[in-house]
C-alpha positions as CSV (number, residue, x, y, z in Angstrom):
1,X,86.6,-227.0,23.9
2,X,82.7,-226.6,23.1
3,X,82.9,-228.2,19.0
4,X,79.0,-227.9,18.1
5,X,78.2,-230.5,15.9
6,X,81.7,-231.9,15.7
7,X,81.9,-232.9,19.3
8,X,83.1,-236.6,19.9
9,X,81.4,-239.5,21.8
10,X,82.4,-238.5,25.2
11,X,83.5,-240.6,27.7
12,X,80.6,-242.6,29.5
13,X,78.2,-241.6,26.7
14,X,76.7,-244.5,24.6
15,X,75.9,-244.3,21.2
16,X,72.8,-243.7,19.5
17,X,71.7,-247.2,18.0
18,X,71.5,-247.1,14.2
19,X,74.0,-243.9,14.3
20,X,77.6,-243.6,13.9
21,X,79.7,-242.2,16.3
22,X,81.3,-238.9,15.6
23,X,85.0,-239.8,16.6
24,X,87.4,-237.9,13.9
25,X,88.0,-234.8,16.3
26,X,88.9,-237.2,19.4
27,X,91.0,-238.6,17.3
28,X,93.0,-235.4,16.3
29,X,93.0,-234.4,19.8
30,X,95.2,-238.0,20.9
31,X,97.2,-237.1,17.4
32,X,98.0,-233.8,19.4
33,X,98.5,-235.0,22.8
34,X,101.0,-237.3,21.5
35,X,103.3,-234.6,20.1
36,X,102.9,-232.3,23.0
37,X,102.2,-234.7,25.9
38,X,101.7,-232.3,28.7
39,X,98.4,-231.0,27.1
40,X,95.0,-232.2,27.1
41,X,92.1,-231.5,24.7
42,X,88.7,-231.9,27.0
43,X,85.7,-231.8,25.1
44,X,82.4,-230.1,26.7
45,X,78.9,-231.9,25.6
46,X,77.2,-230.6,22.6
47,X,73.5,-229.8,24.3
48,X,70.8,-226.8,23.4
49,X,72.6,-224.9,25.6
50,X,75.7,-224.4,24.7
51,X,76.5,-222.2,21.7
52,X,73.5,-219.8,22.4
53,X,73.8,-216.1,22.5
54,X,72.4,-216.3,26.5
55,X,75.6,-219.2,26.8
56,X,78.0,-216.5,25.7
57,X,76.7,-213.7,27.4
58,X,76.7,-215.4,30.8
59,X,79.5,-217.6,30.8
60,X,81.5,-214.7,29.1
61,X,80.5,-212.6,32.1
62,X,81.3,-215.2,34.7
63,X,84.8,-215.9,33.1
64,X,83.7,-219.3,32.5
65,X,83.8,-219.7,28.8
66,X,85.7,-222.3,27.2
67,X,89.4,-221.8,26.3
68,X,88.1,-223.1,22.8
69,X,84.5,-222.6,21.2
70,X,82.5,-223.2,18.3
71,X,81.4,-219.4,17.1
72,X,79.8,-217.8,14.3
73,X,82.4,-215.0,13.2
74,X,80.9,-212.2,12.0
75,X,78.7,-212.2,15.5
76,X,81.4,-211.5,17.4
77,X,81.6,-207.7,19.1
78,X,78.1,-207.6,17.2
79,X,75.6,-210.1,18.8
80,X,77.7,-210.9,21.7
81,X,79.2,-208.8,23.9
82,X,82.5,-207.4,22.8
83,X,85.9,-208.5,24.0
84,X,84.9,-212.6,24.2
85,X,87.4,-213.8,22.1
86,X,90.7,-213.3,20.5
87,X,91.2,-211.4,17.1
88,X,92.7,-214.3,15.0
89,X,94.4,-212.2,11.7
90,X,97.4,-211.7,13.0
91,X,97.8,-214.9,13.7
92,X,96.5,-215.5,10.0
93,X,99.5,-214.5,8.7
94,X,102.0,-216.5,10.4
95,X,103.1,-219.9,8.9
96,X,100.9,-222.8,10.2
97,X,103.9,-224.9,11.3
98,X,102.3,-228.3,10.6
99,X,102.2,-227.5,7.3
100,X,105.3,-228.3,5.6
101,X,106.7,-225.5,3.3
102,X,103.7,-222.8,4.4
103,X,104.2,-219.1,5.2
104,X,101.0,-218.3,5.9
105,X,98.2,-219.9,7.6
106,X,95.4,-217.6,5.8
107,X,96.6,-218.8,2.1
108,X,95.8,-222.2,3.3
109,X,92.2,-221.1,3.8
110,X,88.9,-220.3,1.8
111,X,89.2,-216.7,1.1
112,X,85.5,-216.1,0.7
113,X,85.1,-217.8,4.6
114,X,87.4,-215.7,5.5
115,X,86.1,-212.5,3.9
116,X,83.0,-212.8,5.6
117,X,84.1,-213.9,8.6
118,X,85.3,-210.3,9.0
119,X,83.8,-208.0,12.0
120,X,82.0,-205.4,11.6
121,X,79.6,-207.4,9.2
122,X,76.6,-205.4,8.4
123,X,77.6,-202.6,11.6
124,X,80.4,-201.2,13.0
125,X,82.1,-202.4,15.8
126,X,85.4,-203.8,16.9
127,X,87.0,-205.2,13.9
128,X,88.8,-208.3,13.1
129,X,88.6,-212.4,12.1
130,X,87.7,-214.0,15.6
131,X,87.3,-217.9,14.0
132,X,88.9,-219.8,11.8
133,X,86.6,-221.5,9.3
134,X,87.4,-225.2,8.2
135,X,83.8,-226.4,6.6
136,X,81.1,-224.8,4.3
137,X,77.1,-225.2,3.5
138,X,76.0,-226.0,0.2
139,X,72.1,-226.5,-1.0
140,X,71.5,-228.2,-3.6
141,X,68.9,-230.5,-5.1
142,X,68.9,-234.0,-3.8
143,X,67.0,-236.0,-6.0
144,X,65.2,-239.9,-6.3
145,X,66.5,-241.7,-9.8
146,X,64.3,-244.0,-9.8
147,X,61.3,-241.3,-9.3
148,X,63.0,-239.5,-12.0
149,X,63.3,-242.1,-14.3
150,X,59.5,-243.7,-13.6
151,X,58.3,-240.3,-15.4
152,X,61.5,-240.5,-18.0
153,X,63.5,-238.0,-16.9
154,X,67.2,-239.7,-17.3
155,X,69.1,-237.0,-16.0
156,X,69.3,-234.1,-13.9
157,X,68.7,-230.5,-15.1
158,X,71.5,-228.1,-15.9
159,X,69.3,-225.8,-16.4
160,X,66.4,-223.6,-14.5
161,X,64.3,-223.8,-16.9
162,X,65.1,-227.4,-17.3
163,X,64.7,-227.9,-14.0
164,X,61.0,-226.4,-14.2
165,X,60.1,-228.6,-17.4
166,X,60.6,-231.8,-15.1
167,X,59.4,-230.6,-12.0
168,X,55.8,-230.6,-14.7
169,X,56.7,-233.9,-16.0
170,X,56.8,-235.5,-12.5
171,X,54.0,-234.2,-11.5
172,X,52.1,-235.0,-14.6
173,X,53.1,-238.7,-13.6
174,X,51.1,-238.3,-10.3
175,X,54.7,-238.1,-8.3
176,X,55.3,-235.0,-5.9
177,X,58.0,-232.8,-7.5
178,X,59.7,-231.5,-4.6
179,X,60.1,-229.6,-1.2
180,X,62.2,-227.7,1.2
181,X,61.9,-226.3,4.3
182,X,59.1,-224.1,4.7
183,X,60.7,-220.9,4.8
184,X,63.5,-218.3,4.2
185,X,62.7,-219.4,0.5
186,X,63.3,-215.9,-0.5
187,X,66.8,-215.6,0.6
188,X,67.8,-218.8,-0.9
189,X,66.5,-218.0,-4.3
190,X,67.6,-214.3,-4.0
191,X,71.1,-215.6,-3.6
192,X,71.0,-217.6,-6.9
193,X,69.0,-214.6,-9.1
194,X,70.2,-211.8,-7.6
195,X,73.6,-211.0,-8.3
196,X,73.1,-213.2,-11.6
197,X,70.8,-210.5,-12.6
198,X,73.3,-207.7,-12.0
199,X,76.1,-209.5,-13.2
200,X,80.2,-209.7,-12.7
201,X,80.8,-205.9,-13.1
202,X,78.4,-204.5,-10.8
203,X,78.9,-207.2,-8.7
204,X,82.4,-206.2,-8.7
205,X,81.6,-202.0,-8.4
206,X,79.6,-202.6,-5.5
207,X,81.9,-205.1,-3.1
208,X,84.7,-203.2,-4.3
209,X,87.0,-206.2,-5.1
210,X,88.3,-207.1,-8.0
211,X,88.4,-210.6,-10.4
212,X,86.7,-213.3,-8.3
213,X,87.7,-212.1,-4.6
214,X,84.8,-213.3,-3.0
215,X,82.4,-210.8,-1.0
216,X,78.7,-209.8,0.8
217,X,76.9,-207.3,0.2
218,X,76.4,-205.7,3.2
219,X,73.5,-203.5,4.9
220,X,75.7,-200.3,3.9
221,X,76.1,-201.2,0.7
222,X,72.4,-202.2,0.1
223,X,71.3,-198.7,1.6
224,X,74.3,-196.6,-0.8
225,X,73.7,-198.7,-3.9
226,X,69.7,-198.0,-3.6
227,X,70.0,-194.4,-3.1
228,X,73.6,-193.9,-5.1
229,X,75.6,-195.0,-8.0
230,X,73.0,-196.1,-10.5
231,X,70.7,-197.1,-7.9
232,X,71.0,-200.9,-8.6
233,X,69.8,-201.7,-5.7
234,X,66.5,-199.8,-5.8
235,X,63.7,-202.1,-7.7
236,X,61.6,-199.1,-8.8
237,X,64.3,-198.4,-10.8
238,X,66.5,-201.5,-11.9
239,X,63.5,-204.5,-12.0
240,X,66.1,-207.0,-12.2
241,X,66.1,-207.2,-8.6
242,X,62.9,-209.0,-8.6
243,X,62.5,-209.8,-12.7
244,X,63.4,-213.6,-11.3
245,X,60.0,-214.1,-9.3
246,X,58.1,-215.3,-11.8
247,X,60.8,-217.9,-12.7
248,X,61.0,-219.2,-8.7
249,X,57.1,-219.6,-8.8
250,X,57.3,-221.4,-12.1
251,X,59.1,-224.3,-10.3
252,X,57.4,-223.7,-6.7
253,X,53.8,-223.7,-8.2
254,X,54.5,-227.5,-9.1
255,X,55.2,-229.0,-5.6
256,X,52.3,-229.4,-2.8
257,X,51.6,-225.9,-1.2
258,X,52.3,-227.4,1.9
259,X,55.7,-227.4,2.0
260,X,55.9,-223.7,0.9
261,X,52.4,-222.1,2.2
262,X,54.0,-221.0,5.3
263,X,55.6,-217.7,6.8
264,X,59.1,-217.7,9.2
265,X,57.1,-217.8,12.3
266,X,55.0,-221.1,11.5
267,X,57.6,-222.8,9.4
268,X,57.9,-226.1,11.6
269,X,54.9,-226.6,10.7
270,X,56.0,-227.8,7.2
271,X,56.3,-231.4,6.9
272,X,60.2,-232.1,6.7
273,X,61.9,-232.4,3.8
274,X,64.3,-234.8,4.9
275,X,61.4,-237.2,5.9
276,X,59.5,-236.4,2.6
277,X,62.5,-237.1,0.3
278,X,63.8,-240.3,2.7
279,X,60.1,-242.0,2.5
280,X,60.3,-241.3,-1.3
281,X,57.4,-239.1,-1.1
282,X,58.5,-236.3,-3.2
283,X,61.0,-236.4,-6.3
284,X,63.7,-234.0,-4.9
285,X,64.0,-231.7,-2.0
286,X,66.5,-228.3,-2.2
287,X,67.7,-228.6,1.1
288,X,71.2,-227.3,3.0
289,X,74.3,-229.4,4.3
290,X,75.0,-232.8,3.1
291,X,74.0,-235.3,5.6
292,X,71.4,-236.5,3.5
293,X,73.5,-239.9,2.2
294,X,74.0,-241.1,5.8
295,X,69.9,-241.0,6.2
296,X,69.2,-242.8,2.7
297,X,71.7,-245.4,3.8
298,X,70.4,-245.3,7.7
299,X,67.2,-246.9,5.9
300,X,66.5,-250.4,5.9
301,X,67.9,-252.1,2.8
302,X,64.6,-253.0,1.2
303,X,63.8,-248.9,1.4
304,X,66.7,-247.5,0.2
305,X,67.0,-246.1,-3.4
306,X,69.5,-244.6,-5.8
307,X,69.9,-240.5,-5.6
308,X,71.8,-238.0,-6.4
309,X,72.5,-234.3,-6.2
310,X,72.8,-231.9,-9.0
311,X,72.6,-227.7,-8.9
312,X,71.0,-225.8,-12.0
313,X,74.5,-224.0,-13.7
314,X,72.7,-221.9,-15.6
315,X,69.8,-219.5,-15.4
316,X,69.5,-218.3,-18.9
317,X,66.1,-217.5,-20.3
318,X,64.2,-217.3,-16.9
319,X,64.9,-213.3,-17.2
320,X,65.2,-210.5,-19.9
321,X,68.2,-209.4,-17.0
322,X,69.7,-213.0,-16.5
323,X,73.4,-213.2,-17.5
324,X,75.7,-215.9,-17.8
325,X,77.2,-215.5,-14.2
326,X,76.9,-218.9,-12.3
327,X,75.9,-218.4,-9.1
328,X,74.3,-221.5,-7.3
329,X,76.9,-221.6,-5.1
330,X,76.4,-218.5,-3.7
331,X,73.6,-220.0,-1.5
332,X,74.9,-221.7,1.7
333,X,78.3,-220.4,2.6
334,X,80.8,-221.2,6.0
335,X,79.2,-220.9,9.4
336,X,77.9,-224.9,9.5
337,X,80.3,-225.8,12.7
338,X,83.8,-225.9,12.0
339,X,84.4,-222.4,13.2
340,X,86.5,-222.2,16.2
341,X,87.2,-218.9,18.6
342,X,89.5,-218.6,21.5
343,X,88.5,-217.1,24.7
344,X,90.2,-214.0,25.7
345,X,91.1,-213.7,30.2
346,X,87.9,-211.7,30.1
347,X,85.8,-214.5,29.3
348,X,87.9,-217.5,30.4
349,X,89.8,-216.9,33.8
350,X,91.8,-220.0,33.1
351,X,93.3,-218.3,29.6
352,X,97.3,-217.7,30.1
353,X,99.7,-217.0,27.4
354,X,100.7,-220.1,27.7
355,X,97.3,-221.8,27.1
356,X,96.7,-219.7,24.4
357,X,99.8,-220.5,22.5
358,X,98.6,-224.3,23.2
359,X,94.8,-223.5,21.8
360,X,96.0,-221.8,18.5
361,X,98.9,-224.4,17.8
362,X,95.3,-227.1,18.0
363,X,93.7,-225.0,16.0
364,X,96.2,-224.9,13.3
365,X,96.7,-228.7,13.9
366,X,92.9,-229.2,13.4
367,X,93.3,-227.1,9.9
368,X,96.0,-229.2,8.2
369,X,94.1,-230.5,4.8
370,X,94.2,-234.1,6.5
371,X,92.2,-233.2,9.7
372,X,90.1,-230.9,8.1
373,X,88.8,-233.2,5.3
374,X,88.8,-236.1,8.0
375,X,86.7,-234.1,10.6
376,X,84.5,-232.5,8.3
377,X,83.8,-235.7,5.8
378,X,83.2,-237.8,9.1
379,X,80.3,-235.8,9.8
380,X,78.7,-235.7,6.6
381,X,77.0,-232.5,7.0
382,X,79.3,-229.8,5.2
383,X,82.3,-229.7,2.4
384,X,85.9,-229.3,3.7
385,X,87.6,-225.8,2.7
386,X,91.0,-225.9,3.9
387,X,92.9,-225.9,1.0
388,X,94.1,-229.6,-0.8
389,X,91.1,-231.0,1.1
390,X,88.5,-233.8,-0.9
391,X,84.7,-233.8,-0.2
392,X,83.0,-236.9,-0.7
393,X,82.3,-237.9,-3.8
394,X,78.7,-236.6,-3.8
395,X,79.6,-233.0,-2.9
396,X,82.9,-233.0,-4.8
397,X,81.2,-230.6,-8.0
398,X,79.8,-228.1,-5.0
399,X,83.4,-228.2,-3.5
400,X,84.6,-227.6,-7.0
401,X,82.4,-225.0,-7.9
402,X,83.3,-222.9,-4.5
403,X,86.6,-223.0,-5.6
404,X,85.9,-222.1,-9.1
405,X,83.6,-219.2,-9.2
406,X,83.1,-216.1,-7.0
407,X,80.7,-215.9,-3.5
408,X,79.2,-212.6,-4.3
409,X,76.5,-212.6,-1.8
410,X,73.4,-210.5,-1.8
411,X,69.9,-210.9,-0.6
412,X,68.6,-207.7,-1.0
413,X,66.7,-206.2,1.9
414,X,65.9,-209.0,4.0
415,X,68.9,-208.4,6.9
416,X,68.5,-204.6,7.2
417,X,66.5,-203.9,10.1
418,X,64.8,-206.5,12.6
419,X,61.7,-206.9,10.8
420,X,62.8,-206.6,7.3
421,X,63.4,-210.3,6.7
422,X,59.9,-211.7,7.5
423,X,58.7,-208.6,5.3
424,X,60.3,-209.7,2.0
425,X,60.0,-213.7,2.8
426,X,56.2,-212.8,3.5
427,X,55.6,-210.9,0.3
428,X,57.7,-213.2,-1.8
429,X,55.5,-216.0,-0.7
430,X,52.2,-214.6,-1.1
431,X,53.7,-214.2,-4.7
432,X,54.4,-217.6,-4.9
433,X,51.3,-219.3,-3.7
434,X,49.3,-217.2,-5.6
435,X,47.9,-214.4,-3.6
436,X,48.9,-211.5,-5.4
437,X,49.9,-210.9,-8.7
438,X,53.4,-210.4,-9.8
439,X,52.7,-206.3,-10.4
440,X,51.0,-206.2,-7.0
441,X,54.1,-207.7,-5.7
442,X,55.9,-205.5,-8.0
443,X,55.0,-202.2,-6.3
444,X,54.9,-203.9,-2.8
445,X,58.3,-204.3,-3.1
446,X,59.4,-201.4,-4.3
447,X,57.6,-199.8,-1.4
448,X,59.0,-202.1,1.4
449,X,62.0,-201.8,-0.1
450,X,62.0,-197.7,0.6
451,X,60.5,-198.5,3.9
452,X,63.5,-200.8,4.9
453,X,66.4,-198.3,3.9
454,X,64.6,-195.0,5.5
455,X,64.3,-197.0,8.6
456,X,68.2,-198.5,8.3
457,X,69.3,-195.1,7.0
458,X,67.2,-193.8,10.3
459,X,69.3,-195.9,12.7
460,X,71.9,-195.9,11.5
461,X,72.7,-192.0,10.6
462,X,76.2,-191.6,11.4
463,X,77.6,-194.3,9.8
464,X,75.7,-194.0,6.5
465,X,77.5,-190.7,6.3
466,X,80.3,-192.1,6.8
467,X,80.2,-194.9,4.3
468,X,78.4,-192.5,2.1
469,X,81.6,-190.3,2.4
470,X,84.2,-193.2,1.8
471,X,82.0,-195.0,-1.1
472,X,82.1,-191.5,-2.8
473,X,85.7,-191.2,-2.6
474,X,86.3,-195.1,-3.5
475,X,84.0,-194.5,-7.0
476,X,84.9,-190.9,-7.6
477,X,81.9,-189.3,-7.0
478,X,81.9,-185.5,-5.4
């Protein structure tokens, strides 16, 4: 089994000094080899090659892959080659026998990581769920109380426009507001504004789902929605799609440029954000995953310092479109690395029925609300979403708020084609660090924006009719 960032001390490996072992997964697998003593769980090393689209691709054509792997879902049959590893859904819907009283194995799961671990993704292709999904990545704001406090802020915002009113007050006090990593910043923010902007029904019309079933927008139904329906995705005509800049820059324009003044390409170049926030140099930092308590306690005693986390519910105000939708959990999502594929023969030589009947009855062991929540919490770097799983206490309101609201996805533009991302993150920043002025960035976008689905539409010609055909039919439109 290849388990990414969950992979245990192995045997003859020493530990890192100052860092604690990673043994919860280990431990599951002697949990499991004690009920079914003639298997064994082998664990392969977690190094920069494994887990890489090349890794697949080879060791998939060599029939060397592992029975088990660590795989980002919706990738499957898209980024790697097709027929690696075994469609899981059927399986989905059979009872997971180690948990008492269940039926099926899928209502024991997140439904939003489930939904978008569906292939095809953003193109056609073989369809199916290829991994099951036992952990999720939020971002939020970690924050410094005592750097708060010092410039008399005595608790964290609820707001946005909170949020911006002490990111001024802290730097008015001579302390760094805050930083992330240099870049996508774009995505990240588009996620929270975005379908907050547009709002539940809409929302709702363009996934086609109905009350809170979770749901991406995908490349298809960016191009239909921009060209279709209303055009609501098309900025030229509905601004709310980009209404919220001014809002991100309000906050961004207060933090050092040199955590933001940087494009995708360059963005190591930006000091870290970790390090920033850990030597108390800035305020807060609006990072990803959760790992950020075991490097504030890693310090030295004498350098550690209260923190915290908190997420802004509410973006009122920052926008003439902005609803009451909360949305800051749509940033982050499952894919951190508690996603697990089994081979097919094709790729693994070894795989018999037999052995595959051994690799899903792990998996479902793995997924039982007690090793889910112990693997993932042992970790520290994501939330446990099997269902009647705890986070830790300082993710626990993230945890609750994924349960709670609807993922409703969207980042409009910026996964399209191959060089529309760096497009949209590159214009949003020059926004943001003050190149250009917000109606300069106005029609930019709109323009790259019609660039991006001609060029999608381009490529992509005989399935755009087809989805054109099938959206028509879903909405009643002839």
């Amino acid at each position: 089994m290849y388990a990414s960032a969950y992979t245990p001390l192995l045997p003859g490996q020493k530990p890192t000094p100052g860092v604690k072992p990673v043994v919860a997964l280990d431990n599951a697998a002697k949990a499991f080899e004690k009920l079914y003593p003639g298997i064994h769980i082998e664990f392969l090393p977690n190094t920069s090659t494994e887990g890489t689209n090349q890794w697949y691709e080879t060791e998939g054509a060599a029939g060397q892959l592992p029975d088990i792997s660590w795989v980002q879902g919706p990738y499957v049959n898209i980024d790697y080659p097709k027929g690696l590893f075994t469609d899981l859904l059927p399986y989905f819907q059979q009872p997971n026998p180690f948990i008492p009283g269940n039926k099926k194995w899928i209502n024991t799961m997140n439904p939003e990581a489930v939904d978008s671990s569906i292939v095809p993704g953003v193109k056609a292709g073989t369809t199916g769920v290829y991994a099951v999904d036992g952990d999720w990545e939020g971002f939020g704001f970690w924050y410094n109380k005592a750097l708060f406090k010092e410039a008399g802020i005595t608790k964290p915002p609820t707001t946005w426009g909170q949020l911006v009113t002490d990111s001024q007050e802290l730097k008015a006090h001579g302390i760094d507001p805050g930083a992330t990593f240099g870049a996508p910043i774009y995505n990240w923010f588009a996620h929270i504004f975005q379908p907050n902007a547009l709002g539940a029904s809409r929302m709702r019309t363009i996934l086609g789902v109905k009350g809170n079933t979770a749901g991406a927008v995908t490349s298809e139904e960016n191009a239909y929605f921009y060209n279709h329906y209303g055009d609501w995705l098309n900025p030229s005509k509905d601004p709310a799609l980009i209404d919220w800049w001014p809002a991100a820059k309000a906050l961004l324009s207060t933090w050092d440029p040199a955590t933001i003044d940087v494009t995708e390409t360059n963005a190591s170049t930006a000091p870290s954000p970790y390090s920033l926030f850990t030597s108390q140099q800035v305020a807060m930092v609006y990072v990803e995953g959760s790992d950020m308590p075991k490097l504030v306690y890693a310090l030295p005693k004498k350098h550690q310092f209260p923190f915290g986390m908190f997420n802004p519910t509410s973006v009122m105000g920052t926008s003439k479109y902005a609803t009451n939708l909360v949305t800051y959990q749509d940033v982050g999502g499952p894919y951190v690395g508690f996603q697990f594929a089994i081979s097919t023969h094709l790729a693994d030589s070894t795989m018999t029925p037999a052995k595959f009947k051994a690799a899903l009855a792990w998996l479902q062991f793995i997924t039982t609300p007690h090793w889910d929540q112990t693997i993932v919490n042992e970790e520290e770097n994501a939330i446990p979403i099997i269902k009647g799983t705890t986070a830790p206490p300082v993710d626990r309101t993230f945890q609750q708020a994924i349960d709670k609201y609807p993922f409703w996805s969207l980042s409009a533009f910026d996964t399209m084609t191959s060089t529309s991302f760096d497009t949209i993150d590159g214009l949003f920043l020059e926004y943001v660090n003050g190149f250009i002025s917000f109606k300069t960035a106005e029609k930019e976008y709109d323009a790259d924006a019609a660039q991006i689905v001609a060029q999608f539409d381009s490529q992509n010609a005989g399935l755009m009719a087809k989805f054109t055909q099938q959206e028509n039919a879903r909405l009643g439109i002839k």
